[in-house]
C-alpha positions as a printed NumPy array, in Angstrom:
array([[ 92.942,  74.513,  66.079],
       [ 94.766,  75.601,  69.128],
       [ 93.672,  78.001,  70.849],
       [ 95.38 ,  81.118,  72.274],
       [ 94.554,  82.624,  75.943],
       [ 94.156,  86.185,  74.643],
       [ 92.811,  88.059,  71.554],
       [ 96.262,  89.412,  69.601],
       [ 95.695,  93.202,  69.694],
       [ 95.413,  94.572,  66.43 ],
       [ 97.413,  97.766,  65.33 ],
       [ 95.599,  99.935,  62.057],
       [ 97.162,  98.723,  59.125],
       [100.985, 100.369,  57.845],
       [ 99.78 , 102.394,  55.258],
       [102.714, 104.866,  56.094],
       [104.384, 102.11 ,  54.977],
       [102.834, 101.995,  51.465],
       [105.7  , 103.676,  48.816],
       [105.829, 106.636,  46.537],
       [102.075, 106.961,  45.084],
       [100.372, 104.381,  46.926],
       [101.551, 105.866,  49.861],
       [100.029, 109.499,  49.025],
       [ 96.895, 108.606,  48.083],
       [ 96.477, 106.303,  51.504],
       [ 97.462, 109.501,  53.417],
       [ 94.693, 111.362,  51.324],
       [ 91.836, 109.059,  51.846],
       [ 92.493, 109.245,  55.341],
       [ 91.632, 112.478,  55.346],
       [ 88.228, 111.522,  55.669],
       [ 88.239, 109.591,  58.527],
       [ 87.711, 105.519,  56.692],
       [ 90.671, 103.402,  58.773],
       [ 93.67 , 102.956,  57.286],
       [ 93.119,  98.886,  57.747],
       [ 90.042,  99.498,  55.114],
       [ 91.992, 101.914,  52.813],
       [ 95.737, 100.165,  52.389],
       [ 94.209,  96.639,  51.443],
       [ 92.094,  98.323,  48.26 ],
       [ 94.864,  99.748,  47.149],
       [ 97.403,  96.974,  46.803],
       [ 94.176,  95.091,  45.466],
       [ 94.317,  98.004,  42.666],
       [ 97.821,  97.913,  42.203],
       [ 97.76 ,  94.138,  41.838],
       [ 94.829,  93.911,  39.361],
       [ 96.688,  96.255,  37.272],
       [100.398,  95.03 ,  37.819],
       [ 99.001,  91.314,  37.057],
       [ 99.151,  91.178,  33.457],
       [102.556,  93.078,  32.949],
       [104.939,  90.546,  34.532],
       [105.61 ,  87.672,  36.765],
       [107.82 ,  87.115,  40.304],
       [110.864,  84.471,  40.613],
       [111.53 ,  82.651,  43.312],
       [115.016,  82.656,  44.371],
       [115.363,  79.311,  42.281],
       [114.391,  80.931,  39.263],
       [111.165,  79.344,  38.918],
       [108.732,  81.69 ,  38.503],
       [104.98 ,  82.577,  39.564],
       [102.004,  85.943,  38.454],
       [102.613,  88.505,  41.09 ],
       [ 99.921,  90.288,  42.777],
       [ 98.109,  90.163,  46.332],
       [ 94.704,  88.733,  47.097],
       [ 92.954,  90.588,  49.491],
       [ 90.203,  89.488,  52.226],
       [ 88.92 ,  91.89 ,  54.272],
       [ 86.306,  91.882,  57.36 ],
       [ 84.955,  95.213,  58.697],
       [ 81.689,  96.243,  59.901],
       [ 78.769,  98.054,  58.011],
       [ 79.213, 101.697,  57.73 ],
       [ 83.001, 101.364,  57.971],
       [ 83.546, 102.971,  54.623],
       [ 84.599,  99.848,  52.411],
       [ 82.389, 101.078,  49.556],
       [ 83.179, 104.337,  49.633],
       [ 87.239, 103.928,  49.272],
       [ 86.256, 101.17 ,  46.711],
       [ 84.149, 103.916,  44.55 ],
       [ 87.052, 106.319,  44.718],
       [ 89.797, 103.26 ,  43.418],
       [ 87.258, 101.977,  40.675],
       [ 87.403, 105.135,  38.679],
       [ 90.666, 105.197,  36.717],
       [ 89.795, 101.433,  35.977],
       [ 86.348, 101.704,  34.486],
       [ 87.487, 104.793,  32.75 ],
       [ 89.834, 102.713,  30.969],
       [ 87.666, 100.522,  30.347],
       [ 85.133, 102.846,  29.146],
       [ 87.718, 103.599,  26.453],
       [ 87.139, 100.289,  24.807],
       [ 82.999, 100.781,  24.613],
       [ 82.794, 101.031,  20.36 ],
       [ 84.997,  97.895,  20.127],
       [ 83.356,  94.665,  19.33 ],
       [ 81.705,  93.285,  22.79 ],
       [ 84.642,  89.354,  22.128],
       [ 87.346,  91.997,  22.268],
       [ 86.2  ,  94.018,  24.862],
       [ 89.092,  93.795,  28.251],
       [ 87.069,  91.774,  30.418],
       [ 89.234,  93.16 ,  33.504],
       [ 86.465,  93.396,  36.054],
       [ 83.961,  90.002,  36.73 ],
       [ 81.019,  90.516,  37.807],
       [ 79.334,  87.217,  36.999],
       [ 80.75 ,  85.183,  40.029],
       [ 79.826,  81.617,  39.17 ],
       [ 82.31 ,  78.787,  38.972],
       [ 81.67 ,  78.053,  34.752],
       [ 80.825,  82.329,  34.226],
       [ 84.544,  82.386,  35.305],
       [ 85.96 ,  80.205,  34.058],
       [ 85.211,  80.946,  30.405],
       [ 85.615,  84.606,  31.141],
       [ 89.126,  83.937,  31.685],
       [ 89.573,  81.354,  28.923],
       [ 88.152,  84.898,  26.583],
       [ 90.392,  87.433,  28.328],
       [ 92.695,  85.499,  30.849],
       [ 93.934,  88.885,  33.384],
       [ 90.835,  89.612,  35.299],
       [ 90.229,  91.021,  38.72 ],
       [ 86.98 ,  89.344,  40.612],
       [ 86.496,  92.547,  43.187],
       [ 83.503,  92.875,  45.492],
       [ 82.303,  94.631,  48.441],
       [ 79.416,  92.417,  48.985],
       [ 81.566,  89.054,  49.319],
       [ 78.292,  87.77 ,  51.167],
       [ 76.522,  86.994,  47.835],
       [ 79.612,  84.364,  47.351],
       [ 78.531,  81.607,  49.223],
       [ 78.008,  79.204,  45.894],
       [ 81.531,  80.439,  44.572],
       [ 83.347,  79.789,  47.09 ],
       [ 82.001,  76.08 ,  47.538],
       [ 84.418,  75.58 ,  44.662],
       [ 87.645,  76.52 ,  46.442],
       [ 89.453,  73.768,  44.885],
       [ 89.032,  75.516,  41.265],
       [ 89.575,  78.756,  42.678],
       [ 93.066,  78.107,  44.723],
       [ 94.116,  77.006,  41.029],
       [ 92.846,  80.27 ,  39.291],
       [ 94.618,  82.422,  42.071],
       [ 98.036,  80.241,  41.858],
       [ 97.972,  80.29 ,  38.381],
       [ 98.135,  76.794,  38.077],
       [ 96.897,  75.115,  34.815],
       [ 93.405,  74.04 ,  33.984],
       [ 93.959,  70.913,  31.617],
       [ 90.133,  69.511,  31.97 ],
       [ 87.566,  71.381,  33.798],
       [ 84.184,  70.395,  33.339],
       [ 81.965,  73.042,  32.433],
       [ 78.105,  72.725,  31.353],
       [ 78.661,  72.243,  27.685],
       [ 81.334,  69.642,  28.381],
       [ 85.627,  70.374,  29.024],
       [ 87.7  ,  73.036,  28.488],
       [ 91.547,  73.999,  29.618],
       [ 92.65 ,  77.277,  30.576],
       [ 96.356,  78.193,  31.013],
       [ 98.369,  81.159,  30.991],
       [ 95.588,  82.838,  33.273],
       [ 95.953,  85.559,  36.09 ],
       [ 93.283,  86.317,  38.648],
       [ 92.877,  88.562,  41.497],
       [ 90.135,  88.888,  44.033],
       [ 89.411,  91.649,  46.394],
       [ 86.594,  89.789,  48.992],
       [ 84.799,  92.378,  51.639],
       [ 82.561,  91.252,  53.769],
       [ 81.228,  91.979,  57.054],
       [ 82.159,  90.213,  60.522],
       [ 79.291,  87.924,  60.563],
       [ 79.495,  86.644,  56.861],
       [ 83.156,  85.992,  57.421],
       [ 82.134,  83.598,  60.302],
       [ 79.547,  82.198,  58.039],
       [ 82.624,  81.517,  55.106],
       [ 84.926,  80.897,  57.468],
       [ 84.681,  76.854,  56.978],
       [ 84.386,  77.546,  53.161],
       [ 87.644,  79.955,  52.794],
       [ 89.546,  76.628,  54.877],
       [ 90.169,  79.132,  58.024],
       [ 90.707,  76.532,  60.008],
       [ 93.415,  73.457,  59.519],
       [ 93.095,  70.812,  57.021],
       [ 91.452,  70.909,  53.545],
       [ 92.265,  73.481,  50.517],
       [ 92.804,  76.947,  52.525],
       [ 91.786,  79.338,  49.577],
       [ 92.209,  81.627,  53.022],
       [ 95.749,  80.606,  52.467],
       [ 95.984,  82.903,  49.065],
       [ 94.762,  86.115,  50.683],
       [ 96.176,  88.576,  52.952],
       [ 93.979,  89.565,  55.383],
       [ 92.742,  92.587,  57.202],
       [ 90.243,  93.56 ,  59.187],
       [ 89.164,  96.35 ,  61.742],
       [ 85.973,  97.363,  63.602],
       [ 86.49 , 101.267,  63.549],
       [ 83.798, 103.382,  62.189],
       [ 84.699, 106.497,  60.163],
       [ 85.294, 109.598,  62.561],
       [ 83.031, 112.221,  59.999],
       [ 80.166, 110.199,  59.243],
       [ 78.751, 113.146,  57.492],
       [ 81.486, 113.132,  54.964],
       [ 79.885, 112.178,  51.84 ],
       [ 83.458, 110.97 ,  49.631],
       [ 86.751, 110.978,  50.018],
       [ 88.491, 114.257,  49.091],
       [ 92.286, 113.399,  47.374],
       [ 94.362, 116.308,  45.863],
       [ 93.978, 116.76 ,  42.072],
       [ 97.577, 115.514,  41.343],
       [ 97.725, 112.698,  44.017],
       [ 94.872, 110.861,  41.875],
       [ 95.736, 112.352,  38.629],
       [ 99.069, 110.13 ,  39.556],
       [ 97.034, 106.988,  40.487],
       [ 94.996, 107.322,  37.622],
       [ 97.883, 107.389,  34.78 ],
       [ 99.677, 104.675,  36.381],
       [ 96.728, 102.563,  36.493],
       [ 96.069, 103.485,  32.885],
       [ 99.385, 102.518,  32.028],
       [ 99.608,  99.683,  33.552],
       [ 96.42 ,  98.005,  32.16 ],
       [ 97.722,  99.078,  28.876],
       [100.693,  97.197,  28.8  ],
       [ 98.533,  94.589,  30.346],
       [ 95.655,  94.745,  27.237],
       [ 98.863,  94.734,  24.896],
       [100.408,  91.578,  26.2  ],
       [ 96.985,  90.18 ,  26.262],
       [ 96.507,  91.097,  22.523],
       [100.379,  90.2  ,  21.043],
       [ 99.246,  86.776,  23.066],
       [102.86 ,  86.426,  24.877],
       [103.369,  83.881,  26.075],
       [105.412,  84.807,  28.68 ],
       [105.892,  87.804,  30.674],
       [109.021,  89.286,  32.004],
       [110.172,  88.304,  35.144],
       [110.736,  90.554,  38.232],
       [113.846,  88.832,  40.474],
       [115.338,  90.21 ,  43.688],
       [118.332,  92.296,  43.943],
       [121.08 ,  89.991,  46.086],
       [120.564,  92.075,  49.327],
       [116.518,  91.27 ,  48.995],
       [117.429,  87.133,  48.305],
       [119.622,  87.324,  51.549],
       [116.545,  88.652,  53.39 ],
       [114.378,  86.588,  51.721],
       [116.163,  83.818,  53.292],
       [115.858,  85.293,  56.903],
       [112.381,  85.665,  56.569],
       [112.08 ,  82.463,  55.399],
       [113.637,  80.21 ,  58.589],
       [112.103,  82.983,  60.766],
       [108.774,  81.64 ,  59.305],
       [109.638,  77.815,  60.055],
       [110.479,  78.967,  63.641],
       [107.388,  80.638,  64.06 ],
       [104.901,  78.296,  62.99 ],
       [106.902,  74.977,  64.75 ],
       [105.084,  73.391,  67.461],
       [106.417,  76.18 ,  70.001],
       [106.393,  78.89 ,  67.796],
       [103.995,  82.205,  67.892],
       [102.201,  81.16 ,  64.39 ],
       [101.997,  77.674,  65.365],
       [ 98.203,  77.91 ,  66.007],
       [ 97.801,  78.727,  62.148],
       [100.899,  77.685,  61.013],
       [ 98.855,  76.701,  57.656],
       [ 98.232,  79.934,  57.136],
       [101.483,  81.143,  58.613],
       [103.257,  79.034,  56.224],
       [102.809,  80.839,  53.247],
       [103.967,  83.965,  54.106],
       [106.659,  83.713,  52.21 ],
       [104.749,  82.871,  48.831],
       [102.394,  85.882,  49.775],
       [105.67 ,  88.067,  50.628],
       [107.421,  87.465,  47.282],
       [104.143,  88.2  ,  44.934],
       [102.891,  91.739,  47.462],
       [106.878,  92.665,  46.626],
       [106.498,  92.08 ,  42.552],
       [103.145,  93.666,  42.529],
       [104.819,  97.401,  44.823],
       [107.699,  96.739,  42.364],
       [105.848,  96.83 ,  39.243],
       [103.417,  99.25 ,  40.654],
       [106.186, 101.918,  41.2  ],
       [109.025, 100.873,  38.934],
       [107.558,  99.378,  35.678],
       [107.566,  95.723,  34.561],
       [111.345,  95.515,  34.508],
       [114.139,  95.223,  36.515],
       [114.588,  93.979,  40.353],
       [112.967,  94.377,  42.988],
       [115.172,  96.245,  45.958],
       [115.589,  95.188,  49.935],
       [113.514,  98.314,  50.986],
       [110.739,  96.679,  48.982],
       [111.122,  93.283,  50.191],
       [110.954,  94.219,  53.636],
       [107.846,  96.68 ,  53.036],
       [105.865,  93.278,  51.624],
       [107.164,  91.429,  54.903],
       [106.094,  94.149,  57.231],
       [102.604,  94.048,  55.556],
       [102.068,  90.395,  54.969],
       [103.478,  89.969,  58.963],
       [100.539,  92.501,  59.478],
       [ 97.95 ,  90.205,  57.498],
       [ 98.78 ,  86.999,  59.824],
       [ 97.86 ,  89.333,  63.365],
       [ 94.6  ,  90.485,  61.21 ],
       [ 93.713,  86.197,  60.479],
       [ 94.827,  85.521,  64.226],
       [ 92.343,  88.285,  65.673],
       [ 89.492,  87.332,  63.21 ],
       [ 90.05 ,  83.245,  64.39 ],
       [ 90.428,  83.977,  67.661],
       [ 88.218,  81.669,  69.951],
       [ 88.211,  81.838,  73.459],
       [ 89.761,  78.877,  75.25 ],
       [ 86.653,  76.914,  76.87 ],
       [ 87.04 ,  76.088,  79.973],
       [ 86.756,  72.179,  81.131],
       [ 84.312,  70.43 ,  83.286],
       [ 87.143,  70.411,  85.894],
       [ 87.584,  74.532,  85.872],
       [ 83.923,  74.976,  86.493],
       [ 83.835,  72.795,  89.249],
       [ 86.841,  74.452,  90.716],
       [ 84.5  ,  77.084,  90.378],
       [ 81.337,  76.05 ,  92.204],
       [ 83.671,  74.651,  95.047],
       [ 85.7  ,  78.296,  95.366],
       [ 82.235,  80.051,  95.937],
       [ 80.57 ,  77.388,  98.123],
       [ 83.748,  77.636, 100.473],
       [ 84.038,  81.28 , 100.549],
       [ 80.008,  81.538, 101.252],
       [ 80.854,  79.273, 104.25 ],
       [ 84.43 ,  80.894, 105.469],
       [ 83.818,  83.169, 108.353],
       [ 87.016,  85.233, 108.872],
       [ 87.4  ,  85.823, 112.496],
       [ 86.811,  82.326, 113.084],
       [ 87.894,  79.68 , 110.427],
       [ 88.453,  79.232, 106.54 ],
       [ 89.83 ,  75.554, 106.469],
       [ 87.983,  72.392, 106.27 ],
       [ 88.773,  68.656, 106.704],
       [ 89.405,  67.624, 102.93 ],
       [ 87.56 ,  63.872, 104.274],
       [ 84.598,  66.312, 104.985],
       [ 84.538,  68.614, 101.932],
       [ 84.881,  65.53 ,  99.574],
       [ 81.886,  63.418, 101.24 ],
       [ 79.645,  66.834, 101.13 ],
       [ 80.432,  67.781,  97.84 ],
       [ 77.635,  65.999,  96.119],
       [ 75.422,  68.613,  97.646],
       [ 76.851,  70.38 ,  94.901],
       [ 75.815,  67.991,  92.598],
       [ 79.752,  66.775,  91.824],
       [ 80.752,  63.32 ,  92.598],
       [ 83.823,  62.353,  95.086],
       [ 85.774,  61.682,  91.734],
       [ 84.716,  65.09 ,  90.267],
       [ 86.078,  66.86 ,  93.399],
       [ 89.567,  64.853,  93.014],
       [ 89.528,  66.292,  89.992],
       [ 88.642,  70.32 ,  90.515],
       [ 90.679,  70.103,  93.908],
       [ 93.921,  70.475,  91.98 ],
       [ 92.891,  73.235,  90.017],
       [ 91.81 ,  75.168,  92.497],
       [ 95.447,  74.392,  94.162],
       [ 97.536,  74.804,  91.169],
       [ 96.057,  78.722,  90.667],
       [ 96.29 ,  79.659,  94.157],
       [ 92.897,  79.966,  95.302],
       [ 93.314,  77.01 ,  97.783],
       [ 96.037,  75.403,  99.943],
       [ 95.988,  71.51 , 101.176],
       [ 97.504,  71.243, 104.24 ],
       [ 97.556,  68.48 , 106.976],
       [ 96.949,  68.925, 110.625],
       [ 98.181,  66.407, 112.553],
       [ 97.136,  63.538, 110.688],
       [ 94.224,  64.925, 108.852],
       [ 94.352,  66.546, 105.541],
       [ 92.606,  70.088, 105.527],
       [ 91.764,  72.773, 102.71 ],
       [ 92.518,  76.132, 103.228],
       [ 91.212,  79.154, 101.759],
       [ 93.791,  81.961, 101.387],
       [ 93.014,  84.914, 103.464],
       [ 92.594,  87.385, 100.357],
       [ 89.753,  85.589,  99.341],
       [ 87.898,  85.712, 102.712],
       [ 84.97 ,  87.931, 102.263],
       [ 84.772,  90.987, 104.934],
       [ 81.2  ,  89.847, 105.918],
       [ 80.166,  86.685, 107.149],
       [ 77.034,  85.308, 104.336],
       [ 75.246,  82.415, 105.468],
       [ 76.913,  79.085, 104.312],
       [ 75.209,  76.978, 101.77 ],
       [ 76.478,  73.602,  99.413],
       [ 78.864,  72.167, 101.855],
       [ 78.449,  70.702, 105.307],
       [ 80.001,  72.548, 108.104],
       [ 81.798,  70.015, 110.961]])
């Protein structure tokens, strides 16, 4: 992976962004102080488990794929990941709750908790709109050494013989969401198995990420405090959602209406989408992760069905405004995966001995009387600092090329000369090279 010079600075996630309801309650749970980078995720994770089920996104070619927004994010302990989750949970297991005298086969299984490859894979086969949330992503190692399996579940793509203990099954017609939290230093330790890096499945590829290291500002605050009629809102549309959802499930449709664009949203579709190719070709901002870059789009167009449905109902198209929201959010998620890839450029055996060479000369410059040196001289003493004449040759330049030395010839000897802003005010005694 290339690497970039600087860590991308980070900006708290839109939320003010978020519309209508979504929006409110973001503003609300702000109130107690949890970032808005831990808050906006959980809620389009929310919205998307319940908006899954009710209809599906097209593609500007008409073919269609589910909607709904996968959601990885990386903050530190304390940061108030559980507590936001707590709040959102409610209206679901309440409806949920609803269902608690019905036979245990017809029960919504809407929530997984048994994250193994086979547990899942028959849960959906059961009751095939499920949401596999967790704020303790760490416990997912095993999982999510079967990212081949589980880039199919989250695409949506058929199952037509997966091996399971008690021999094959096939699973189609499925929908699955995930909402992964984890903490900085389990997200290194998944960061080969999620395919954060190029090459191989990129499950990492499916999610939108966020992340953030702030703490909350009232650490004393023991919830987070929303006004009656904000939640009461959140609550009955995530009722109604998951009923329409449980009533699909049940009338076994097999297929759900289709959310399309309106013709101003296709025509900025389109500019988003060569936008995208510029930015992740060889010379373009993204093209570090362009693998993850390049599906932007995809993630784009499913984040816009998921707001649409969310807000407007399972029917109709979705608008520009909403379009662009997605894009401004899924743009968002690409600057959270570049600052939580970032790796500092290391430097080269060459930069370090440009290094040792800058300090030996300045230890030996004295600057009332001289700071240049025969290069002849400097190159035959430098393996008193342990380099070799052909490891000099090759730090000289570097030192040159940033301006911390100048080469220039006397007469018919070549000298190096060390720029009068680095000259240090007191003469120290000289050490590594030998002084003529």
């Amino acid at each position: 992976m290339t690497m970039a010079p600087f860590m991308p600075f980070l900006p708290p996630f839109p939320s003010h962004a978020l519309p209508a309801t979504l929006g409110q309650l973001a503003n609300e749970l702000g109130v107690s102080g949890v970032s808005s980078s831990i808050i906006g995720p959980q809620l389009l994770a929310f919205a998307a488990l319940a908006t899954q089920g009710c209809a599906d996104i097209a593609w500007p070619d008409g073919k269609t794929m589910p909607l709904g927004a996968n959601f990885l994010l990386v903050a530190p302990s304390g940061a108030g990941k559980t507590r936001v989750f707590r709040t959102l949970i409610e209206p679901v297991e309440r409806f949920l709750e609803g269902f608690a005298a019905e036979p245990l086969e017809t029960h919504p299984g809407l929530l997984l908790e048994d994250a193994t490859r086979e547990a899942i894979l028959l849960a959906l086969q059961a009751w095939p709109m499920a949401g596999l949330f967790t704020d303790e992503a760490g416990q997912l190692k095993r999982l999510l050494r079967e990212s081949p399996t589980l880039a199919k579940l989250l695409d949506g793509t058929t199952l037509r013989n997966a091996r399971i203990s008690t021999g094959r099954m096939a699973l189609t017609g499925h929908r699955l969401v995930m909402l992964l939290m984890e903490q900085p230093a389990i997200f290194d330790a998944h960061r080969v198995l999620l395919g954060a890096s190029r090459g191989g499945v990129g499950l990492v590829n499916r999610f939108l990420v966020a992340a953030t290291g702030d703490l909350p500002e009232h650490r004393l605050a023991p919830h987070s405090r929303t006004h009656n009629h904000v939640s009461a809102r959140y609550g009955a549309r995530i009722t109604d959602l998951l009923t329409i959802t449980v009533r699909n499930i049940r009338a076994k449709r097999k297929a759900l209406p289709c959310i399309g664009l309106t013709p101003d949203a296709l025509k900025f579709l389109d500019t988003v989408d060569r936008d995208v190719r510029a930015l992740c070709a060889p010379r373009g901002e993204w093209h570090p992760h362009a693998e993850y870059g390049s599906r932007h789009v995809e993630r784009l167009l499913r984040l816009a069905g998921t707001l649409h449905v969310f807000e407007q109902g399972p029917e109709g198209e979705a608008s520009l405004e909403t379009v662009q929201t997605a894009d401004w959010l899924g743009r968002w998620s690409v600057l959270a995966f570049q600052h939580l890839t970032y790796e500092p450029p290391k430097r080269t055996r060459a930069e370090d001995d440009a290094n040792k060479i800058e300090q030996a000369l300045r230890a030996m410059a004295n600057p009332l009387l001289e700071a240049n040196w025969p290069l002849r001289v400097l190159r035959f003493s430098a393996v008193n600092l342990g380099l070799t004449k052909a490891r000099f040759d090759q730090a000289l330049p570097v030192l040159a090329g940033q301006g911390r030395v100048s080469v220039v010839r006397y007469g018919r000897e070549a000298r190096v000369l060390l720029p009068p802003m680095l000259l240090p005010s007191v003469h120290p005694p000289g050490v590594g090279f030998y002084r003529p």
